[in-house]
Structures are given as structure tokens and as C-alpha cells.
BABA-451841 format. One record per residue (C-alpha): residue in one letter; chain; residue number from 1; z, y, x. Coordinates in pm, whole numbers. Each point is the difference from the previous one (the first is absolute). Example, Ala and Ser with C-alpha at 12.3 -4.5 7.8 and 13.67 -1.06 7.14 Angstrom:
<sites>
{resn=A | chain=A | resi=1 | z=780 | y=-450 | x=1230}
{resn=S | chain=A | resi=2 | z=-66 | y=344 | x=137}
</sites>
This chain:
<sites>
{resn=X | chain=A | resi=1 | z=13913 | y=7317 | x=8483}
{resn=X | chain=A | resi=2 | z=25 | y=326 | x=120}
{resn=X | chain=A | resi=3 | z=-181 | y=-72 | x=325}
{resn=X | chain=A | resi=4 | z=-283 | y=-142 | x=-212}
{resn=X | chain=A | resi=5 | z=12 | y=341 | x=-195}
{resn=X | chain=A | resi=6 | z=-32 | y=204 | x=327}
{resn=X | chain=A | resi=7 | z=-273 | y=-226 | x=115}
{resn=X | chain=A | resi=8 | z=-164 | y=66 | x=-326}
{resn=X | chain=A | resi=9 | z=38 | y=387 | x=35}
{resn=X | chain=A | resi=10 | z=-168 | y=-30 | x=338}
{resn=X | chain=A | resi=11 | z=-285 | y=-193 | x=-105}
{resn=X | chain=A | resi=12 | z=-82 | y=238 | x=-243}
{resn=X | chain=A | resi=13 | z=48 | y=338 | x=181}
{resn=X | chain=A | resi=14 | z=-221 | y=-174 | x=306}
{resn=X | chain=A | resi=15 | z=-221 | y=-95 | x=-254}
{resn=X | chain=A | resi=16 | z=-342 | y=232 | x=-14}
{resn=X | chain=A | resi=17 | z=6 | y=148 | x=-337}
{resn=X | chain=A | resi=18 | z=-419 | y=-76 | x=-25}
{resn=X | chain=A | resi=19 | z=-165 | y=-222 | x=285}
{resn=X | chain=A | resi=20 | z=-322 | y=-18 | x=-13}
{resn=X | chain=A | resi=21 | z=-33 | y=-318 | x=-183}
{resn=X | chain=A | resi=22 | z=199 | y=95 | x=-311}
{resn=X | chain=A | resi=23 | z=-186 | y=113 | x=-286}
{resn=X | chain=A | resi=24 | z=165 | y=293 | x=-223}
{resn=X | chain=A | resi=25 | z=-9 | y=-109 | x=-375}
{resn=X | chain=A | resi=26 | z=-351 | y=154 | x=-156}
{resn=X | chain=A | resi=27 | z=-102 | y=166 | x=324}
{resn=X | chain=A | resi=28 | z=-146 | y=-365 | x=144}
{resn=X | chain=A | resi=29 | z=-389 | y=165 | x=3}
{resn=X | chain=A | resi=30 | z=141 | y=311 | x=188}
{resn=X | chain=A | resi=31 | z=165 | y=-209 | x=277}
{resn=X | chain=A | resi=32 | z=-197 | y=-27 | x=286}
{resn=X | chain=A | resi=33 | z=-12 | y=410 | x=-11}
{resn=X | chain=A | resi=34 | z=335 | y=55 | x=-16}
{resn=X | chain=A | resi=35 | z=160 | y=130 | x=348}
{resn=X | chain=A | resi=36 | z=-113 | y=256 | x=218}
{resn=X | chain=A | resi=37 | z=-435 | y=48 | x=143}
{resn=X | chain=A | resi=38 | z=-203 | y=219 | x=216}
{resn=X | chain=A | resi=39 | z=-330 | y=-3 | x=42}
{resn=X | chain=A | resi=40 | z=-291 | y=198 | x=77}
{resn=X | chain=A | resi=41 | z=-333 | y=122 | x=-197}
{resn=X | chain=A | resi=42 | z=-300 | y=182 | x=-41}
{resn=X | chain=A | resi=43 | z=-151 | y=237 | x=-266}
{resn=X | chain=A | resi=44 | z=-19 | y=316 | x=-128}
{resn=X | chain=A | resi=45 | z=107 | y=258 | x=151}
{resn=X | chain=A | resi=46 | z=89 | y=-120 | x=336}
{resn=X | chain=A | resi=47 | z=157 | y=-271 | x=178}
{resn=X | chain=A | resi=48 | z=353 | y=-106 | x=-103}
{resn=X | chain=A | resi=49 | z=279 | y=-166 | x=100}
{resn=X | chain=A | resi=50 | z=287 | y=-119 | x=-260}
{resn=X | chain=A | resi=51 | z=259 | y=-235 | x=-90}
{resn=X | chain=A | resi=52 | z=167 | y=-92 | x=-383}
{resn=X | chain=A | resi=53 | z=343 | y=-171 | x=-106}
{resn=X | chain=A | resi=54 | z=-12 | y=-183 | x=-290}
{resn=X | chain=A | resi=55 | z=356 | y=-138 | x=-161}
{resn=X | chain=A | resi=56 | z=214 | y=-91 | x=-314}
{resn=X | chain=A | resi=57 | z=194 | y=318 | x=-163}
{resn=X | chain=A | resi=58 | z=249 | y=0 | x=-237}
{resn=X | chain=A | resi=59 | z=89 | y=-342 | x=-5}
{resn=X | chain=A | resi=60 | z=-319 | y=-151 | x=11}
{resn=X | chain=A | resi=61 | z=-115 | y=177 | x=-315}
{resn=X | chain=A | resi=62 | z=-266 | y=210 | x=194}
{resn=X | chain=A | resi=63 | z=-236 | y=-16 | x=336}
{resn=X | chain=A | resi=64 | z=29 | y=311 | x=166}
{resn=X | chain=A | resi=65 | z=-317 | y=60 | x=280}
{resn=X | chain=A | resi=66 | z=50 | y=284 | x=244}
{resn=X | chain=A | resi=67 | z=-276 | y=57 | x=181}
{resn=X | chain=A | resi=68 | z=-80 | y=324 | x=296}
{resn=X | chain=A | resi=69 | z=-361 | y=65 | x=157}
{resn=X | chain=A | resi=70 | z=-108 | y=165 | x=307}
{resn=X | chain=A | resi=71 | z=-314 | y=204 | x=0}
{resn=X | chain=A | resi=72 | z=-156 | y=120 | x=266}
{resn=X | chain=A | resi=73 | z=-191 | y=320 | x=33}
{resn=X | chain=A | resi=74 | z=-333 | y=-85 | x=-117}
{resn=X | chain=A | resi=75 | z=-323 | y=258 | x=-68}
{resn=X | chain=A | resi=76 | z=179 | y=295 | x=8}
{resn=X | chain=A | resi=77 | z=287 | y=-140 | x=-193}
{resn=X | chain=A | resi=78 | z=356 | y=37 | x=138}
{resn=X | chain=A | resi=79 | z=191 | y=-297 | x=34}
{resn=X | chain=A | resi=80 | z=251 | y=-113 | x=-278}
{resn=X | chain=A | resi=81 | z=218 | y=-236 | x=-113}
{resn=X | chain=A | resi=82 | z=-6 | y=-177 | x=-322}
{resn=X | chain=A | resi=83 | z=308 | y=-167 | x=-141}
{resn=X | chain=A | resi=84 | z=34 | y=-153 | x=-346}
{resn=X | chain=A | resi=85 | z=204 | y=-218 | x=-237}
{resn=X | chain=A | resi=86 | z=-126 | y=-250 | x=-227}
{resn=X | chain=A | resi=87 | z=268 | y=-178 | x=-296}
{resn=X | chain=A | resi=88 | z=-128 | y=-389 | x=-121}
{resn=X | chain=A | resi=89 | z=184 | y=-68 | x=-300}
{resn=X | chain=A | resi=90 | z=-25 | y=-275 | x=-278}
{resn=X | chain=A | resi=91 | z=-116 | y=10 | x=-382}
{resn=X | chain=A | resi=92 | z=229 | y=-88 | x=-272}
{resn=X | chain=A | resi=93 | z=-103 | y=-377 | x=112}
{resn=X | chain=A | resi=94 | z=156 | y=0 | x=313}
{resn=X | chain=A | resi=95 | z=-333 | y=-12 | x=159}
{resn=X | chain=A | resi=96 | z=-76 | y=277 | x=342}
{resn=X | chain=A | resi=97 | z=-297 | y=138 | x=-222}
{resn=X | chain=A | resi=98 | z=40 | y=386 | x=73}
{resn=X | chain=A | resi=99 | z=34 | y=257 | x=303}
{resn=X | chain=A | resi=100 | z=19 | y=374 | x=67}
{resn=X | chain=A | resi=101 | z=-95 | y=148 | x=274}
{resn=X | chain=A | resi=102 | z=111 | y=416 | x=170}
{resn=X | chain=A | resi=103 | z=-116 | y=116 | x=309}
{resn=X | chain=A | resi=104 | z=60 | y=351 | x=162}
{resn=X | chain=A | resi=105 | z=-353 | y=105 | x=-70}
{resn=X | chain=A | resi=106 | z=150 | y=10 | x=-403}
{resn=X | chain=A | resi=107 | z=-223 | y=-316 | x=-95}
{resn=X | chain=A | resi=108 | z=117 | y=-222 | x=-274}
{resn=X | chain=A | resi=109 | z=-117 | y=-310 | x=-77}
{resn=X | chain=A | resi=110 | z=63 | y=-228 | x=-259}
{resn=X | chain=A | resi=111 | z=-106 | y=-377 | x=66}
{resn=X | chain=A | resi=112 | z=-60 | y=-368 | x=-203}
{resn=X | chain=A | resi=113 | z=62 | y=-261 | x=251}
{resn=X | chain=A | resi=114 | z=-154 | y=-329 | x=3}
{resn=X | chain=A | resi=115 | z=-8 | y=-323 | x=250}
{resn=X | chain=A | resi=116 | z=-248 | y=-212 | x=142}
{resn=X | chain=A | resi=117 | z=97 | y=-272 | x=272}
{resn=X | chain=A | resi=118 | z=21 | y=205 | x=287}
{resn=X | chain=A | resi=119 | z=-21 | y=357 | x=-157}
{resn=X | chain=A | resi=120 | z=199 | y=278 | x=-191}
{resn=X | chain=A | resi=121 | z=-248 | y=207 | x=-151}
{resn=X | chain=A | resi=122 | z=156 | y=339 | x=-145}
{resn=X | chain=A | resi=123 | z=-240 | y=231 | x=-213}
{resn=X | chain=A | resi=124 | z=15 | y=295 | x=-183}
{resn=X | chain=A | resi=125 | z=-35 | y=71 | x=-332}
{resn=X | chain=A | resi=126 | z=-347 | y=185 | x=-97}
{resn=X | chain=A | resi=127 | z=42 | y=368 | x=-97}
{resn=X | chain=A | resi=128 | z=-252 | y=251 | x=-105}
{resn=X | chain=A | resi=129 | z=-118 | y=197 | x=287}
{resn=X | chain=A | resi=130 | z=206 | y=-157 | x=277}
{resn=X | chain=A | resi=131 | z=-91 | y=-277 | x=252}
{resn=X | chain=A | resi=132 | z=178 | y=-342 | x=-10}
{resn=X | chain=A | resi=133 | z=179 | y=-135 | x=266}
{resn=X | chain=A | resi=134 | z=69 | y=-361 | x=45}
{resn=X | chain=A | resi=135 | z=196 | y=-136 | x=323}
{resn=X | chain=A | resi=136 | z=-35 | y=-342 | x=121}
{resn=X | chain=A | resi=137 | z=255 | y=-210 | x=239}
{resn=X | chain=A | resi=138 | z=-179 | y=-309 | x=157}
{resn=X | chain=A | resi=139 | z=211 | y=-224 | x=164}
{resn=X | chain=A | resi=140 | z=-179 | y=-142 | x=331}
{resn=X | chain=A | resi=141 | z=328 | y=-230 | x=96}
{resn=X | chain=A | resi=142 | z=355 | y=31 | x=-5}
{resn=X | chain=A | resi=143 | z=4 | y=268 | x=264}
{resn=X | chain=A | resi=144 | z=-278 | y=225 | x=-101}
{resn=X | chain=A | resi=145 | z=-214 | y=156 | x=-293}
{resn=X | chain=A | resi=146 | z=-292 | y=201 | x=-76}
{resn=X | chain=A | resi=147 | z=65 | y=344 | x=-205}
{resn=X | chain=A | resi=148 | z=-302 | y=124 | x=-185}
{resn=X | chain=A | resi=149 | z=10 | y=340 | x=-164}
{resn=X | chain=A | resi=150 | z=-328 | y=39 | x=-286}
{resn=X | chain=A | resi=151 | z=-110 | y=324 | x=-162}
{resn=X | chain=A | resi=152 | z=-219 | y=-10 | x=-323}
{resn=X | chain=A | resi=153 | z=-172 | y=352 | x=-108}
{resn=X | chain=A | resi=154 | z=81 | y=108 | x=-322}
{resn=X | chain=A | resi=155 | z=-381 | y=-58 | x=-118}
{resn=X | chain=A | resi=156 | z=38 | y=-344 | x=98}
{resn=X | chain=A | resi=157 | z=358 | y=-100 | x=-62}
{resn=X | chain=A | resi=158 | z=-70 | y=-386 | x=119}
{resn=X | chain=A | resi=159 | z=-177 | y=25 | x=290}
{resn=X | chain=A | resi=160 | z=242 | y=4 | x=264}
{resn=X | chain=A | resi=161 | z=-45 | y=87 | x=392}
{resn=X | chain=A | resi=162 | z=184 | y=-62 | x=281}
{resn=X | chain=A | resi=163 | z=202 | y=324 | x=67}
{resn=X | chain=A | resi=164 | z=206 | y=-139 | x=298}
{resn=X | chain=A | resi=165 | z=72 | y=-331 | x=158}
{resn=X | chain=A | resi=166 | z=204 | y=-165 | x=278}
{resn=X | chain=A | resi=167 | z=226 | y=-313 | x=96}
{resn=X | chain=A | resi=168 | z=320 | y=55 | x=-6}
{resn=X | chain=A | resi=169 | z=273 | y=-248 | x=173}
{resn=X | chain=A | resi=170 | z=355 | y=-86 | x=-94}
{resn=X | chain=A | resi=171 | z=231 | y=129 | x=246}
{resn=X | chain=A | resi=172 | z=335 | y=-67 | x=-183}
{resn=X | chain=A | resi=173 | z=109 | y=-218 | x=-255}
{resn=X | chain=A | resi=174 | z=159 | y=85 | x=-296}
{resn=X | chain=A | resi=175 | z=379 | y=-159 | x=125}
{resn=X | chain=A | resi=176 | z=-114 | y=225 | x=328}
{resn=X | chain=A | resi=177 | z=2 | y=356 | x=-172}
{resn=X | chain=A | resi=178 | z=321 | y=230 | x=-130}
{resn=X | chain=A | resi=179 | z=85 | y=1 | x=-353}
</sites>
């Protein structure tokens, strides 16, 4: 018996906590994003070059997204580098409904989530005499995704434009990454 109990202990300390085929309870739409990307995009002001985490805090309660940017100098502009953190978290239903977003730059967004088949669509809340944001996470296959950052002027709080774009592709998994 107590070999089988050692054997046991093994198994489960050899065991990855999260491959990459196990869902984590009320996170399933959020799955294919979790781990660690890089990627590299165009738009305003310059060219960049940046990589995000994306994993389960606090016992699976949250989604915590860390995400860093490269700019390079561009018109005049000194290069910079833009880092941010963005918190999913669920409604009193249990459902991943909400997120906040920081960045160094002192932005703060507030964001409804909803899903299509192969999107996460995050937008902002209208507010008078600010632009709307909404961020969209396309999933091209199990290795790589589209990110799509829209702007929408105040005057016209709906119609959204493409801020920034650019593939991304998954260069660790989730069971990969420190806790």
C-alpha cells in the first residue's frame, strides 16, 4: 500500500498542473489565449513589437493579461515602451462578462465582453466626451490570433476604427509559464 501511495504522490507532482487540453472551470471561451504570445503590428504611432501573458489568478477566480509594447521612434517621436494590465472577472452569474484594463500611459478602461465562435470582443462603455474602445481577439487556429484595437470618436460613439492590428502566436502554453 504504501508503494502505491508513493506512486500516487509521483504521478501527481509529475503531473502538469494545466496542459493544454484541460479546460479551467468557467474560463473554457478564454482557453486558447491562455499562455504566453508575441507578435508584431502596425499603427499609430510607429511600428511595434510586443508580447502578452494571459493566466488564471487567485485560484481561478480572475484572468490576469500582462501585456509590454515596443515602440519605435517614429515622426519625431522618441521611442517607448508600453506595458499594461488588464483583470477579466465574472458577474454574480459566474459568467467572464467584465474586464479592466491600466496601462502606464494612466488609461483605464472598463469593458462588457461578449463571444462569437471564433472571437472575444471587449468594448467600452459610452461616456460623454470620451472615445470608446473595444478590443477584439480572433482566433486564426490553435497557435495564433488576430488582435484588433478600435477607437470610436466621442461624436460618434459606435463607429469604430481600426486603431492597431497584428497576429500574434502562442509561444508557451499555459502548463509552460511560472505561477
Amino acid at each position: 500500500m504504501k508503494k502505491l501511495w508513493i506512486l500516487f504522490l509521483f504521478a501527481m507532482v509529475m503531473r502538469s498542473p494545466l496542459s493544454a487540453q484541460e479546460a479551467i472551470p468557467g474560463w473554457e471561451k478564454w482557453q486558447y489565449l491562455m499562455g504566453g504570445w508575441e507578435g508584431e503590428g502596425e499603427g499609430q504611432p510607429g511600428m511595434g513589437k510586443g508580447s502578452f501573458t494571459l493566466k488564471p489568478k487567485l485560484g481561478g477566480s480572475i484572468l490576469e493579461r500582462k501585456g509590454k509594447t515596443e515602440m519605435a521612434a517614429s515622426n519625431g517621436r522618441p521611442a517607448f515602451v508600453h506595458e499594461d494590465v488588464m483583470i477579466v472577472y465574472k458577474n454574480e452569474s459566474g459568467n467572464p462578462s467584465r474586464a479592466i484594463y491600466f496601462d502606464n500611459e494612466n488609461h483605464v478602461i472598463s469593458y462588457a465582453i461578449r463571444y462569437t465562435d471564433n472571437q472575444i470582443v471587449l468594448t467600452s462603455e459610452p461616456m460623454q466626451g470620451a472615445p470608446r474602445f473595444r478590443l477584439i481577439y480572433e482566433k486564426l487556429d490553435s497557435k495564433r490570433m488576430n488582435t484588433r484595437f478600435e477607437m470610436a470618436m466621442p461624436n460618434q460613439p459606435d463607429l469604430f476604427k481600426p486603431y492597431i492590428e497584428g497576429i500574434s502566436k502562442k509561444v508557451k502554453e499555459l502548463s509552460e509559464m511560472p505561477k
